[in-house]
C-alpha positions in Angstrom: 121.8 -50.2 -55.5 120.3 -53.8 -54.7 118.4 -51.9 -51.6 117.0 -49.5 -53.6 115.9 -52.0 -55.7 114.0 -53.6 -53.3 112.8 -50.9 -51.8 111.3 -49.9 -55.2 110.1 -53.3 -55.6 108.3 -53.2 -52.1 106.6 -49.6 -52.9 106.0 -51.0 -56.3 103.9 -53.8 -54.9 102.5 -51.9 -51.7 101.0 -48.8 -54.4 99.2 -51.8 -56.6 97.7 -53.7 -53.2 96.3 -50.6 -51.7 95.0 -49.3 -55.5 93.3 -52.9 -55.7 92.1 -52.5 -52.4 90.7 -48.9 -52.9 88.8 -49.8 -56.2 86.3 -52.0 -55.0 85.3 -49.2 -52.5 85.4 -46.5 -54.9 83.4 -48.7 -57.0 80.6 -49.0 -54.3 80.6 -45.1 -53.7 80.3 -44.7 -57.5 77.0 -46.7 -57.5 75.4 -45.2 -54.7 75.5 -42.1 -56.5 74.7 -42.8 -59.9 70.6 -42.4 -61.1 70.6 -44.7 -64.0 71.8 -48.8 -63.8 75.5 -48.7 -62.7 75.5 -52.0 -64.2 74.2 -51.4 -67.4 76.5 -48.5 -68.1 79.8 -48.0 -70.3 81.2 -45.4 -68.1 84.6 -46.0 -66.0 84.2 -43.1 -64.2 83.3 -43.1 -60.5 81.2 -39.8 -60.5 79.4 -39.1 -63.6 77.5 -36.1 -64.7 74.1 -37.7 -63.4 75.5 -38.7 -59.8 73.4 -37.1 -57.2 72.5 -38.1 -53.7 68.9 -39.3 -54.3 70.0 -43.1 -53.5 70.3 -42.1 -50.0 67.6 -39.5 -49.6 65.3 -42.5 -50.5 67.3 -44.9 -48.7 66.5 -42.7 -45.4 62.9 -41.4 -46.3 61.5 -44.2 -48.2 62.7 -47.3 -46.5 62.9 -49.2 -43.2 66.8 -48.7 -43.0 67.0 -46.4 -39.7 64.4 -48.9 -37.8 66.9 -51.6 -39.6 69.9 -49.3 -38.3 68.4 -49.0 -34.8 68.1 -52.8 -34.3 71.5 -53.4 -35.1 73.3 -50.4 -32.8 71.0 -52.4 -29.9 71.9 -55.5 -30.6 75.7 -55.0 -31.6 76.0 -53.0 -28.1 74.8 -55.8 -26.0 76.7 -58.2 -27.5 80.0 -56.2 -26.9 78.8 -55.3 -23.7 78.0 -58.6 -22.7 81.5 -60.0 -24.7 83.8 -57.7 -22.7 82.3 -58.5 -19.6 82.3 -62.7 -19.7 85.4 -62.4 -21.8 87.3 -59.9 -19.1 86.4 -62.5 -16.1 86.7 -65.6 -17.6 89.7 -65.2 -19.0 90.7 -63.7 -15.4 89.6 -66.9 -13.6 91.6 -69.0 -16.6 94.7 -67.1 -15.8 95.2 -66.6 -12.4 93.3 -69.8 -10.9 93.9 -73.1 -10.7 91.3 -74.9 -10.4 89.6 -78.9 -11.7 88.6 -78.9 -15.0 90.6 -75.9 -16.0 92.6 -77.5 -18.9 89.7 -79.3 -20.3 87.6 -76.2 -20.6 90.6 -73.8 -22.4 90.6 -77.0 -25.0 87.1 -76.9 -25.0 86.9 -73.3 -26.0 89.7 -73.8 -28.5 87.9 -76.6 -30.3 84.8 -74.8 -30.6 86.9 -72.4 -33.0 87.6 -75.6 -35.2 83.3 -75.9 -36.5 81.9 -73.1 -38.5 79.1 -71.4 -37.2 76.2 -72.6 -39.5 77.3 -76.5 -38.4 75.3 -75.1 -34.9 72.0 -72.8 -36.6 70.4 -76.0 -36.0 71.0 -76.6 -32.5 70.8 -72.8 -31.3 66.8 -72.9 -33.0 66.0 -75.6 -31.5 67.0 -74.4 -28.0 66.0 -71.1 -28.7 62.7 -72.3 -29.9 62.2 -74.2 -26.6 63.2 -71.0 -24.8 60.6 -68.7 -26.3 63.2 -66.8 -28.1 63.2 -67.3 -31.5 62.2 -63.6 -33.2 63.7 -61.9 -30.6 66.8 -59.5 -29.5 67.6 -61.6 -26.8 67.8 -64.3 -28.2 70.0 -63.2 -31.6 72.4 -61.7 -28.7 72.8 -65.1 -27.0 74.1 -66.8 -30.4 76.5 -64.0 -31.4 78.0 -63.4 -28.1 78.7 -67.7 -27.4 79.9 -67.6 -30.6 82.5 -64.9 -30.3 83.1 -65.6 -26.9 85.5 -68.5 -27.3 88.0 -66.4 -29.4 87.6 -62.8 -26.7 88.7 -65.3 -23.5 91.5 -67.0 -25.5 93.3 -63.4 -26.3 92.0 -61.8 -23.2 94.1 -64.8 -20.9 97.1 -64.4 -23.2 97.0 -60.8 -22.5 96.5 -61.0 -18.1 99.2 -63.8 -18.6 101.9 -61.0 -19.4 101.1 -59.0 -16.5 103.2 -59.5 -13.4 101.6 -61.4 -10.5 103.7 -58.9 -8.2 100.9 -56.0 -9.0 98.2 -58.2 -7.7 99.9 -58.5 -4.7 101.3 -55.8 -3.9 97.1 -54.5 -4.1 96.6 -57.0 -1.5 98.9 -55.7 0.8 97.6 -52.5 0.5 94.4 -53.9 1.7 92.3 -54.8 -1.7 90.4 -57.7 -2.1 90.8 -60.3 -5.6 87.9 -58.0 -7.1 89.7 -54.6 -6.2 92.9 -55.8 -7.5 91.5 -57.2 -10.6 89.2 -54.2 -11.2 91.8 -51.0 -10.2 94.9 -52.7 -11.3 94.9 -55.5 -13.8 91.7 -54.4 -15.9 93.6 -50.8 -16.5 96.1 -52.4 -18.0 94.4 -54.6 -20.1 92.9 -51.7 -22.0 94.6 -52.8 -25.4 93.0 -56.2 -24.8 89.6 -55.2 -23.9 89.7 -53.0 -27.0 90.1 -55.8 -29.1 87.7 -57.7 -27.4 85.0 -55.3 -27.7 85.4 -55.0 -31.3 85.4 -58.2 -32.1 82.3 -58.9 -30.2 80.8 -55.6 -32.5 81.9 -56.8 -35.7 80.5 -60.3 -34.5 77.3 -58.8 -34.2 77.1 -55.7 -37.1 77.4 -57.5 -40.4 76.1 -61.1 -39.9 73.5 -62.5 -41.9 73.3 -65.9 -41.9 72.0 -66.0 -38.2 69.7 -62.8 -38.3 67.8 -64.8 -40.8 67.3 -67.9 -39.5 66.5 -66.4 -35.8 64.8 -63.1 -37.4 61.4 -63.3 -39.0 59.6 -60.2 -38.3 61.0 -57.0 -40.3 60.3 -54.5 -37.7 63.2 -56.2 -35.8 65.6 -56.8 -39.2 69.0 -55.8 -39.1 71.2 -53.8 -40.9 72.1 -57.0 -43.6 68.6 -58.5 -43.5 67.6 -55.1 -44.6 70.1 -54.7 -47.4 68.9 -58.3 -48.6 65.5 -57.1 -49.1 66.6 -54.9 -51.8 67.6 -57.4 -54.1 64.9 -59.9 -55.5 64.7 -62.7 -58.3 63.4 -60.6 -60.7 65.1 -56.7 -60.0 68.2 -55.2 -57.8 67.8 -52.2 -56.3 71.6 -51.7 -57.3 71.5 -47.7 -55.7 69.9 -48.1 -52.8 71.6 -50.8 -52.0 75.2 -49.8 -52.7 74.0 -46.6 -50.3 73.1 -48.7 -47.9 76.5 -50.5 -47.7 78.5 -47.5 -47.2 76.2 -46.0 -44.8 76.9 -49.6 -43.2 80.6 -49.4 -43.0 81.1 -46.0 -41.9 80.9 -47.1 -38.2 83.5 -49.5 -38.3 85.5 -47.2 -40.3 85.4 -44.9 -37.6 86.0 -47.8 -35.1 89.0 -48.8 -36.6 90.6 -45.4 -36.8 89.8 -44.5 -33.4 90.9 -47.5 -32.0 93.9 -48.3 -34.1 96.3 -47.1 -31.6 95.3 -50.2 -29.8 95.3 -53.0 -32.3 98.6 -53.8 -32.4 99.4 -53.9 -29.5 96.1 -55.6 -27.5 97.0 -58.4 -30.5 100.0 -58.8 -30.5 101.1 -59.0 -26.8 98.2 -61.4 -26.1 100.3 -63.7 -28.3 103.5 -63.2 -25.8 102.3 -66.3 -23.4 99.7 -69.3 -23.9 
């Protein structure tokens, strides 16, 4: 009886989280739809006899959102690109080398983790201002990838940690070199890893703001968020289109996360196995 109790209690509280999870989505979808002032109506209801899809025929047609959505697919790709390829060898080099000044840099990393981002916009502009790449792609990629970096090599060593030494060598009995062995043996098995490397360096990248504002000036190269922000001013909110925006946004990493779920767990969790 207690067990069923519990297990009761546990559905109980699970069926409220997910429901208070849900609504503020639901909510979102709601506005996007709806013609007149979501926020200035009475109505509960998510979809209500006026709802129609002009927010995001307008949002398409009328506005700058697919150059805005263009800009960000470039710049989110290089930065995961770029992520999973520095994090995948560094975090090689940290885990099967010894070598001077090995410690101090895995600290190093780690402490970087401790500041908040906006403690270095300063910094970053004025480097990036001396380096002609302030308004620019490459420079926005720069700052999000040695931002996320830190983070991708510290689960991507405790992940090559937990794979046996042995496979490497038997690969170089066979004849491979370091780079064969690490390419056609350990990086196969570290697909869980890199998964979760690559989406962190995505998400990094897809829904900042604070950055892309400081860095970005010219709208033609806005991303998705700077674009959003330009719907709302101190005097009107374009409450539809930008609701429709925002779920347009999302439905990536929606699809991201379902596709890759299979490898969340586990790249997270057994990076945790060894330090």
């Amino acid at each position: 009886m207690k067990k069923k109790i519990e297990t009761w209690l546990i559905f109980i509280f699970l069926t409220v989280f997910t429901m208070g999870t849900i609504y503020p989505i639901l909510n979102i979808i709601g506005i996007s739809l709806r013609k007149d002032n979501a926020f200035q109506s009475k109505s509960l209801a998510f979809i209500s006899a006026n709802s129609g899809w002009d927010s995001y025929l307008k949002l398409l047609t009328e506005t700058q959102f697919l150059i805005w959505l263009k800009n960000s697919i470039v710049i989110s790709i290089a930065v995961t690109i770029l992520g999973v390829a520095l994090a995948s060898t560094s975090a090689y080099a940290l885990s099967r080398y010894k070598f001077k000044g090995r410690q101090l840099g895995m600290t190093s990393l780690l402490t970087t983790q401790m500041f908040p981002a906006t403690m270095l916009l300063l910094p970053f502009f004025i480097i990036l201002s001396k380096l002609g790449l302030i308004n620019s792609y490459l420079g926005l990629v720069i700052i999000y990838s040695s931002t996320a970096l830190p983070f991708c090599i510290w689960q991507m060593k405790g992940f090559y940690d937990t794979i046996p030494h042995a496979l490497e060598e038997s690969a170089y009995m066979d004849g491979c070199n370091h780079f064969q062995a690490f390419y056609k043996i350990v990086l196969p098995l570290s697909t869980p890893a890199l998964v979760i490397t690559a989406l962190f360096s995505f998400m990094a990248s897809w829904s900042e703001y604070v950055v892309a504002a400081i860095i970005l000036q010219d709208p033609e190269l806005y991303t998705l968020p700077l674009g959003l922000k330009s719907f709302q001013s101190s005097l009107a909110t374009e409450w539809g289109l930008y609701a429709a925006g925002a779920v347009v946004i999302s439905i990536p990493v929606v699809i991201l996360f379902v596709s890759l779920a299979r490898f969340l767990v586990s790249g997270l969790t057994m990076g945790s196995v060894k330090g």
